[in-house]
Structure formats: structure tokens, C-alpha cells
C-alpha positions as CSV (number, residue, x, y, z in Angstrom):
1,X,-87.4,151.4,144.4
2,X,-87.4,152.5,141.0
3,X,-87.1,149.9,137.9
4,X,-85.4,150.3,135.4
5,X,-86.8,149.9,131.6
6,X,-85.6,147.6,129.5
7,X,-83.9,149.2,126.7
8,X,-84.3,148.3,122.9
9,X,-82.0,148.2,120.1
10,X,-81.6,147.3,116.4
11,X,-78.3,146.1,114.8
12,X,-77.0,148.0,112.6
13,X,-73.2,149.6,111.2
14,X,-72.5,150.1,114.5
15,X,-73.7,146.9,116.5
16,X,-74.2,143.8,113.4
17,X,-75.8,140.9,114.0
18,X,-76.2,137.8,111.7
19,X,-78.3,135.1,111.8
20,X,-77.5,132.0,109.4
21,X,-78.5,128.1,108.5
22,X,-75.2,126.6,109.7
23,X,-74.7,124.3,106.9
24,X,-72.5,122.1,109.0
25,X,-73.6,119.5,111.9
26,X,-73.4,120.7,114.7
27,X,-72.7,118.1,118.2
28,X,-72.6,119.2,121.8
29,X,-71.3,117.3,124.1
30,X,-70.7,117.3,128.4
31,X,-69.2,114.6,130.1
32,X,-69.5,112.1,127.8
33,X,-73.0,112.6,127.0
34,X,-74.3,114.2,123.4
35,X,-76.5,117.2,125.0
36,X,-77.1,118.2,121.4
37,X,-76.8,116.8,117.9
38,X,-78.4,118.5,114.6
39,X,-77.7,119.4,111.1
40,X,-80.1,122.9,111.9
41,X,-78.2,125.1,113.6
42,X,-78.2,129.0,113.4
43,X,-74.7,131.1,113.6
44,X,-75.2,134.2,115.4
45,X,-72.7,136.6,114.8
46,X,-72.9,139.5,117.1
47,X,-70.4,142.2,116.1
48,X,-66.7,141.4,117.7
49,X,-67.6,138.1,119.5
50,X,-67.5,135.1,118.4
51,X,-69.8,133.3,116.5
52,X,-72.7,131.6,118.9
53,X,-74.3,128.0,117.2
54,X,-77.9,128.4,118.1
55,X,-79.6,124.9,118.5
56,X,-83.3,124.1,117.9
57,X,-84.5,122.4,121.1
58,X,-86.0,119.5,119.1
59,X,-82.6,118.6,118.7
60,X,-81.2,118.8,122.2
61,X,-81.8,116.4,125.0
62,X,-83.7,118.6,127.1
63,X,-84.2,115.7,130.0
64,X,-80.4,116.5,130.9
65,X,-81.3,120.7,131.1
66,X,-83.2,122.4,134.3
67,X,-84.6,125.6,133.9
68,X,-82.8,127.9,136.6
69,X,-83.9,131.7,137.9
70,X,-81.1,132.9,136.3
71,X,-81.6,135.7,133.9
72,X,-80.2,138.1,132.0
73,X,-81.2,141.1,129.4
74,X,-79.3,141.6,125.8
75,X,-80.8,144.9,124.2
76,X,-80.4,143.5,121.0
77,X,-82.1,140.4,121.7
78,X,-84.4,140.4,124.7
79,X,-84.4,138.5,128.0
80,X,-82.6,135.6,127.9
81,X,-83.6,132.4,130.1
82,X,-80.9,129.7,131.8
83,X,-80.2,126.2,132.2
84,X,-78.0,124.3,133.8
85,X,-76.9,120.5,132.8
86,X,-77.4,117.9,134.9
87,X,-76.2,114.3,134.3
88,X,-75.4,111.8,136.7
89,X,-75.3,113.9,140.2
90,X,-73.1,116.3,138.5
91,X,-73.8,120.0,137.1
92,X,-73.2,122.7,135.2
93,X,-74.7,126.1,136.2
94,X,-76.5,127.9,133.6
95,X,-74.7,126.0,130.9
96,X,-77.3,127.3,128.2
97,X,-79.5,130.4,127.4
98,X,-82.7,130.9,125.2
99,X,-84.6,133.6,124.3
100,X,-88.2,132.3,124.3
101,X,-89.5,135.8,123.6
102,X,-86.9,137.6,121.3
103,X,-86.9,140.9,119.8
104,X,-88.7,141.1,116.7
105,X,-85.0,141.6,115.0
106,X,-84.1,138.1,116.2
107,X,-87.0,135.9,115.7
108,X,-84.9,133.7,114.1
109,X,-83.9,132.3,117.3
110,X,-87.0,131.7,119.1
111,X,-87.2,128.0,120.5
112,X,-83.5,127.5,120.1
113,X,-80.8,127.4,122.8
114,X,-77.2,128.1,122.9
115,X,-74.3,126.7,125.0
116,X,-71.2,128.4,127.0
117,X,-68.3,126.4,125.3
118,X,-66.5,127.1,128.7
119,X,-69.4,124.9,130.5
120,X,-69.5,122.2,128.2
121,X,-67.1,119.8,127.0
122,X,-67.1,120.7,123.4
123,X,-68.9,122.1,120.0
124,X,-67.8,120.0,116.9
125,X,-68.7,121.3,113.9
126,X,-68.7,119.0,110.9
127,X,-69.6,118.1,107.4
128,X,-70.8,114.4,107.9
């Protein structure tokens, strides 16, 4: 069996990727049940998708998140780590990612997760 390397890439023209202080606050909410709430959030905008809110973990309830063996690689970024939401006897596989290790390119990130909007109830965004 033969494994493949990981492959390694800057963005540039051709693949941009922004990392910025979202100046907004920033709630994330499942089933009735703030996951996440800061005013610290990082945008992440990755050439055509659609701008990611990256959330410092200080400021999400991690006692609702478990770890899973999902994984995933992002050549840009690095290897990306899972977790699914649990509240209640209900979950949400692999409703959030982190990259605990990025790429030197996107330190910025490091110790902050992100959240599939599909997965979760919602993402406000707001100036209060």
C-alpha cells in the first residue's frame, strides 16, 4: 500500500484566502442551545466560497462538541479535525472542523473552529 503525501499550497492570484477580525458578534446556535457566542471571530474567505466565521474555542461551549475520527486534508490549510454536537440525546455529525496544526499561511486560525451552517441551526451576525 502506497501513501500518498500530503500536498502543500500557498494562496495566491489564483487560489486567495483572507483571514479577518470579524468586527461583528458572531452567535451560533443548534436546537435551541447557543453552541457559540463571541465578538472575536475570524472571516475566512477562500476564493469562490463563501465566507467561513472562524470561532476561538474559548468562546464555544465545547461540553456540547465530541471529537470524532473524522478527518479531512485542505492543501491550503492542513488537516482538519471534526466534531459532532451533542445535546440532549440528539446529534449532529461532524458539525465543526479545526485545524489544530495549520499551515504556516493560516496560523491565524489555530485554536479556532468553524461550523457547517447546514448542521446547525443558524449563524447571526450582529452589531450589538
Amino acid at each position: 500500500m502506497t501513501v500518498q503525501a500530503k500536498i502543500m499550497k500557498q494562496p495566491g492570484p489564483d487560489h486567495p484566502i483572507t483571514v479577518e477580525p470579524n468586527p461583528r458578534r458572531v452567535r451560533i446556535t443548534w436546537n435551541g442551545q447557543v453552541v457559540a457566542d463571541t465578538r472575536r471571530a475570524l472571516t475566512l474567505r477562500e476564493a469562490a466560497y463563501a465566507p467561513v466565521q472562524y470561532i476561538p474555542r474559548a468562546d464555544v461551549t465545547m461540553a456540547l462538541l465530541k471529537r470524532t475520527a473524522h478527518a479531512t486534508h485542505c492543501p491550503y490549510k492542513g488537516e482538519a479535525s471534526y466534531y459532532s454536537l451533542e445535546l440532549k440525546g440528539q446529534r449532529v455529525e461532524n458539525a465543526a472542523w479545526s485545524y489544530e496544526a495549520p499551515y504556516e499561511a493560516m496560523a491565524a486560525i489555530e485554536g479556532y473552529l468553524a461550523f457547517y451552517p447546514d448542521r446547525i441551526s443558524s449563524i447571526e451576525e450582529t452589531s450589538d
